[in-house]
NUDOKOL-76031 format. One record per residue: residue number from 1; x, y, z of N, C-alpha, C in turn; residue in one letter. Coordinates in nm, 2 decimals. Example, Ala and Ser with C-alpha at 12.3 -4.5 7.8 and 13.67 -1.06 7.14 Angstrom:
BEGIN
+------+--------+--------+--------+--------+--------+--------+--------+--------+--------+------+
: baba :    n.x :    n.y :    n.z :   ca.x :   ca.y :   ca.z :    c.x :    c.y :    c.z : tiro :
+------+--------+--------+--------+--------+--------+--------+--------+--------+--------+------+
:    1 :   1.32 :  -0.57 :   0.78 :   1.23 :  -0.45 :   0.78 :   1.32 :  -0.33 :   0.78 :    a :
:    2 :   1.28 :  -0.22 :   0.71 :   1.37 :  -0.11 :   0.71 :   1.29 :   0.00 :   0.79 :    s :
+------+--------+--------+--------+--------+--------+--------+--------+--------+--------+------+
This chain:
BEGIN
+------+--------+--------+--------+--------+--------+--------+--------+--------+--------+------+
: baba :    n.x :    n.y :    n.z :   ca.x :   ca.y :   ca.z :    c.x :    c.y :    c.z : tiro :
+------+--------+--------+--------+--------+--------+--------+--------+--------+--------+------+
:    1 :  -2.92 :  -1.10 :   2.01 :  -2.82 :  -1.19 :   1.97 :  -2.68 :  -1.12 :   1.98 :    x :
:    2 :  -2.61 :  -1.18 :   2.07 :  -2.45 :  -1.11 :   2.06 :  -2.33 :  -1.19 :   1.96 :    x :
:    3 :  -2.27 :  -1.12 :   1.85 :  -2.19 :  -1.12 :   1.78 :  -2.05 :  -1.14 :   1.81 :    x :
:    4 :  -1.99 :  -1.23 :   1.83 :  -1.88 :  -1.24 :   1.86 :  -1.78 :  -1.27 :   1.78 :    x :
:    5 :  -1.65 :  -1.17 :   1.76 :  -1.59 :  -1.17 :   1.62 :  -1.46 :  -1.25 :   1.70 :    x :
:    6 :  -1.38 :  -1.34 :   1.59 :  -1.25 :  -1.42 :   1.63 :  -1.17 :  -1.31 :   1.64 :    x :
:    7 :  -1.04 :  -1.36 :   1.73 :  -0.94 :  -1.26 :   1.70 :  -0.87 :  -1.27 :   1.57 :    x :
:    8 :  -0.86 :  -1.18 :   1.50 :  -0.74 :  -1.19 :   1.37 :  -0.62 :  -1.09 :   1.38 :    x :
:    9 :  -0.50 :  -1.13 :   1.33 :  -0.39 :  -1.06 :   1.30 :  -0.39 :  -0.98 :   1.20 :    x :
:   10 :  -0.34 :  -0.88 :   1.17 :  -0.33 :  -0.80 :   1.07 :  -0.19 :  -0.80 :   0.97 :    x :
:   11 :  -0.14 :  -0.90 :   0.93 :   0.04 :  -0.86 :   0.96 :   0.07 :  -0.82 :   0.79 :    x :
:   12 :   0.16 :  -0.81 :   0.78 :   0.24 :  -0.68 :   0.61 :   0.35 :  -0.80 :   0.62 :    x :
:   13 :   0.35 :  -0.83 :   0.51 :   0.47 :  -0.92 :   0.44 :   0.59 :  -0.83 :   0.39 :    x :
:   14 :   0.66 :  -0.84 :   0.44 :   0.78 :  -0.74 :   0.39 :   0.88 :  -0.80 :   0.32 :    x :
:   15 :   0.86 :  -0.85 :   0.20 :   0.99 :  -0.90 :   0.13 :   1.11 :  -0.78 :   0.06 :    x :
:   16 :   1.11 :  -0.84 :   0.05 :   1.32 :  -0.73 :  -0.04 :   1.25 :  -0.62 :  -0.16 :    x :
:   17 :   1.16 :  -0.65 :  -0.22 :   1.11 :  -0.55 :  -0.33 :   0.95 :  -0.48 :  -0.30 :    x :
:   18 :   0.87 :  -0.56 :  -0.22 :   0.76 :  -0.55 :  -0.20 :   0.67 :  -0.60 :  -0.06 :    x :
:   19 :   0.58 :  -0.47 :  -0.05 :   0.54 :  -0.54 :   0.07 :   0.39 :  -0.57 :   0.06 :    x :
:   20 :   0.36 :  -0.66 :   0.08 :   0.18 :  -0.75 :   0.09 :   0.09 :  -0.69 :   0.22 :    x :
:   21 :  -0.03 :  -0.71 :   0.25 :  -0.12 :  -0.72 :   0.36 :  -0.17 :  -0.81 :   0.35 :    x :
:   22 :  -0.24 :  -0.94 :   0.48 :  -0.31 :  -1.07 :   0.48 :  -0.34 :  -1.03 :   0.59 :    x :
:   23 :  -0.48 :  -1.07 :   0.64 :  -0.55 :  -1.10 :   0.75 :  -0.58 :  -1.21 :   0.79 :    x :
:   24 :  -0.53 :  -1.30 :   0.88 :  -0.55 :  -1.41 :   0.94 :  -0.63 :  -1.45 :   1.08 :    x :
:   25 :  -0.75 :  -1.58 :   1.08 :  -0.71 :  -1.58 :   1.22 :  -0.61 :  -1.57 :   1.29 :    x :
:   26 :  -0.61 :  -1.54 :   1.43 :  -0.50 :  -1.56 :   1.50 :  -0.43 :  -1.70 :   1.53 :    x :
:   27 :  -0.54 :  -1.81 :   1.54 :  -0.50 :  -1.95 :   1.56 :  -0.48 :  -1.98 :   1.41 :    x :
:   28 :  -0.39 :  -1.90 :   1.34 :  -0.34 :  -2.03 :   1.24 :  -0.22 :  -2.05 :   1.29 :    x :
:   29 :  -0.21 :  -2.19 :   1.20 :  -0.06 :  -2.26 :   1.26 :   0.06 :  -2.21 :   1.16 :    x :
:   30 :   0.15 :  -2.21 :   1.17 :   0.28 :  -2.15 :   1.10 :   0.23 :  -2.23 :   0.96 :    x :
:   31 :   0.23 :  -2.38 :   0.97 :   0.24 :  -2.45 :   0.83 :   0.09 :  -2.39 :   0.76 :    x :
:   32 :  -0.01 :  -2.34 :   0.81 :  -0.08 :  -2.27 :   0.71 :  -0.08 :  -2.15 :   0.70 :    x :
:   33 :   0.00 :  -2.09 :   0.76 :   0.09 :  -1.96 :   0.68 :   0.13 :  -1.97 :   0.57 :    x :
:   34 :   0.26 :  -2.06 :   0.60 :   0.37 :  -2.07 :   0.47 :   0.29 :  -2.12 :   0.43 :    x :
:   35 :   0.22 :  -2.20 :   0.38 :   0.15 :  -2.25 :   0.27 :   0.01 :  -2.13 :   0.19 :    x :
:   36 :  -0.04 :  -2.04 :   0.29 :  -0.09 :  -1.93 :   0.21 :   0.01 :  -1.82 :   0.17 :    x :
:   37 :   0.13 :  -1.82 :   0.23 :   0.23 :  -1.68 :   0.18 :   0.25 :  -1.77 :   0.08 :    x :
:   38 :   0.32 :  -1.88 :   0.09 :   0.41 :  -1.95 :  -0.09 :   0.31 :  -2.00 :  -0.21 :    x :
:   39 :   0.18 :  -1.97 :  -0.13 :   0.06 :  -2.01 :  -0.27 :  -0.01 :  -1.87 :  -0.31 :    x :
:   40 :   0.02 :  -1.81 :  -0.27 :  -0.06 :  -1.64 :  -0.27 :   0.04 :  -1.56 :  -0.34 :    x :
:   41 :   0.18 :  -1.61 :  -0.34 :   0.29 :  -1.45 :  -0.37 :   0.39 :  -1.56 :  -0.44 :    x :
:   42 :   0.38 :  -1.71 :  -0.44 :   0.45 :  -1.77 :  -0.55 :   0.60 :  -1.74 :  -0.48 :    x :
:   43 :   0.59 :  -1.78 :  -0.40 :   0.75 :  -1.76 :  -0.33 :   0.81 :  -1.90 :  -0.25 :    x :
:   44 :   0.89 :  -1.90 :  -0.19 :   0.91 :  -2.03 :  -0.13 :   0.96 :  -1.95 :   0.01 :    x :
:   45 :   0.92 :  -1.99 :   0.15 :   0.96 :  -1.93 :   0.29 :   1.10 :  -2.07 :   0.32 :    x :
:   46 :   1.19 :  -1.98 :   0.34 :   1.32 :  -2.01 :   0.39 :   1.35 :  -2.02 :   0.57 :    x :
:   47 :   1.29 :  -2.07 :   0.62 :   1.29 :  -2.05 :   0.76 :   1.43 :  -2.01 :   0.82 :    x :
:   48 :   1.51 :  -2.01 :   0.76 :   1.62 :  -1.89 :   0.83 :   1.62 :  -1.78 :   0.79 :    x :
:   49 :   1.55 :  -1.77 :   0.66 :   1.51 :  -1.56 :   0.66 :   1.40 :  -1.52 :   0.66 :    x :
:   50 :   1.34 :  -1.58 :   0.74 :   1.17 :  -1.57 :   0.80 :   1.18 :  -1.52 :   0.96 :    x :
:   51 :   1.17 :  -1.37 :   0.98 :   1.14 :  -1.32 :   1.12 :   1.06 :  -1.25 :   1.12 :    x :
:   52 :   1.03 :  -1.20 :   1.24 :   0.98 :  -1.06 :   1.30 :   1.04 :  -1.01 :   1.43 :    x :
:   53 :   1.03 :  -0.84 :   1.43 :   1.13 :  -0.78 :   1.51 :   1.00 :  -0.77 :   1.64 :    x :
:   54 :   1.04 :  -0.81 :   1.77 :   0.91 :  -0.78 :   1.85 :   0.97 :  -0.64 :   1.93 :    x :
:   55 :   0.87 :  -0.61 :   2.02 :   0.86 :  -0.46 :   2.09 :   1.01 :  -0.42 :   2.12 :    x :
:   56 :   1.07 :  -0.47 :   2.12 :   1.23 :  -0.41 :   2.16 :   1.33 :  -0.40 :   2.02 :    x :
:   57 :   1.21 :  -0.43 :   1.92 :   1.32 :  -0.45 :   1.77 :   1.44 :  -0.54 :   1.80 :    x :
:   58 :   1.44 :  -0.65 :   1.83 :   1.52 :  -0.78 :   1.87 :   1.41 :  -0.84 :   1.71 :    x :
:   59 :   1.49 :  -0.92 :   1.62 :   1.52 :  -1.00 :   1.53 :   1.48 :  -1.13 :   1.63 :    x :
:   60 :   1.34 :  -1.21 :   1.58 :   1.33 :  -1.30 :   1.61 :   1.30 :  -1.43 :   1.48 :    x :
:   61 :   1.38 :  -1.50 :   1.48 :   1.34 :  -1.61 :   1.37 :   1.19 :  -1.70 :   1.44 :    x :
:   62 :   1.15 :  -1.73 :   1.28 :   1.05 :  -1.78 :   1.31 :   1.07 :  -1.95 :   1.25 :    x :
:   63 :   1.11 :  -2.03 :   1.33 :   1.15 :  -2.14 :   1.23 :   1.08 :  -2.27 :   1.29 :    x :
:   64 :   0.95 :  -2.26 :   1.38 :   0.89 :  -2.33 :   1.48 :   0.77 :  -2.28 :   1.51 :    x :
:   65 :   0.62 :  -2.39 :   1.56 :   0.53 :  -2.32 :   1.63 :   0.52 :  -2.26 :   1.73 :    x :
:   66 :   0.66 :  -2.29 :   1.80 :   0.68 :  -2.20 :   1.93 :   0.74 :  -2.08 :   1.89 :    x :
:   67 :   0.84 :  -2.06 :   1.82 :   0.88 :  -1.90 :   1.76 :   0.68 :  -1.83 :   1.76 :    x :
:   68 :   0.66 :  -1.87 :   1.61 :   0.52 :  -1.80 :   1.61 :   0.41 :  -1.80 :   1.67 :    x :
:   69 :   0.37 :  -1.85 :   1.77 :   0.33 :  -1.87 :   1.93 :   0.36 :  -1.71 :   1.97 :    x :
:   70 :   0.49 :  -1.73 :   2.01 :   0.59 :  -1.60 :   2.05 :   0.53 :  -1.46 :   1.99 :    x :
:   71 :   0.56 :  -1.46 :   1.84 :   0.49 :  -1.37 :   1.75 :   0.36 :  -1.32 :   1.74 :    x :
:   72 :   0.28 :  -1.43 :   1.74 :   0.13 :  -1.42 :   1.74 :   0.07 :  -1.35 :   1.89 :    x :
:   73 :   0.17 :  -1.41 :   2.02 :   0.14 :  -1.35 :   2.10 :   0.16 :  -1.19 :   2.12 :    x :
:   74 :   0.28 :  -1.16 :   2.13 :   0.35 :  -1.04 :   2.13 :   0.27 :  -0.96 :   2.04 :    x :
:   75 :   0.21 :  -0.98 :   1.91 :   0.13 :  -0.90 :   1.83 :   0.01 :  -0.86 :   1.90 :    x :
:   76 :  -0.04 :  -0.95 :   1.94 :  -0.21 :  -0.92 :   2.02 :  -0.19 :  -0.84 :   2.18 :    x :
:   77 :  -0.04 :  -0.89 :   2.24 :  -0.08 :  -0.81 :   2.35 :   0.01 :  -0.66 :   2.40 :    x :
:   78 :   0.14 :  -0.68 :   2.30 :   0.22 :  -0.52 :   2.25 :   0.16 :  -0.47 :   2.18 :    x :
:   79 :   0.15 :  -0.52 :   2.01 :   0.11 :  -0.47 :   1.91 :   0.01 :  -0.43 :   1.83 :    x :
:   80 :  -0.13 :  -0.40 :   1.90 :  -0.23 :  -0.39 :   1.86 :  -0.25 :  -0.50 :   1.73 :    x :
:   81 :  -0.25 :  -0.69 :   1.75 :  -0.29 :  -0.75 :   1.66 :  -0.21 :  -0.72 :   1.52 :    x :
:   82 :  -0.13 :  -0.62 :   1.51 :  -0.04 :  -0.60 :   1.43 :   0.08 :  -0.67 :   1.40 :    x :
:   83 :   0.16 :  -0.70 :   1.31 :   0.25 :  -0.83 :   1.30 :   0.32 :  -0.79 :   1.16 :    x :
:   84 :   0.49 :  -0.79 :   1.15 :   0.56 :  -0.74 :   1.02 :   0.63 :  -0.87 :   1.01 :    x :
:   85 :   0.61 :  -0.94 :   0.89 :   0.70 :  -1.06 :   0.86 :   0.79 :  -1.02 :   0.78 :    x :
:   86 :   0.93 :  -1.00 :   0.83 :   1.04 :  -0.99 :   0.69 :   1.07 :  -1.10 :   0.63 :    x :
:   87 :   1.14 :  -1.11 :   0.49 :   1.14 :  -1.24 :   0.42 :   1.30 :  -1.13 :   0.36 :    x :
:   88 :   1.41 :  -1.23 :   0.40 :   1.53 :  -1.16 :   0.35 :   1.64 :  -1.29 :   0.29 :    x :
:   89 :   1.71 :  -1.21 :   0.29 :   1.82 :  -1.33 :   0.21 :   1.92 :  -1.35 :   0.30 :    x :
:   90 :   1.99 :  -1.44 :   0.32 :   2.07 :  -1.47 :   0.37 :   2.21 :  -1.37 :   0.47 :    x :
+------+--------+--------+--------+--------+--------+--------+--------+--------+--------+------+
């Protein structure tokens, strides 16, 4: 019998005081993100200080399923499945 594991992300929540680890499949959708970051860490996601920096450290907002599409991809095929969400203020 061959075992075949989903792909998952690995990504570090990086807020202003503290930073988290979650493991996700890779096919989650943005809205069940934000809804396990704002029910897990009691925070509310601001989608204009919601990014990630991809392989050239370029600032990408994440404020769409195509942003995180973008993200999700760039993680699995730059970043070893790796993925850093900042959460900043304004």
């Amino acid at each position: 019998m061959k075992l075949v594991l989903k792909a998952q992300l690995s990504i570090t929540l990086a807020f202003l005081v503290r930073n988290y680890s979650i493991i996700i499949p890779y096919e989650t959708s943005l809205k069940d993100l934000i809804n396990t970051i704002e029910q897990r860490y009691n925070v509310k996601v601001n989608h204009s200080n919601f990014y990630f920096k991809n392989a050239v450290n370029d600032r990408i907002n994440i404020v769409d399923e195509e942003d995180w599409f973008v993200a999700r991809f760039e993680a699995k095929e730059v970043m070893n499945n790796k993925l850093v969400l900042y959460f900043s203020r304004s």
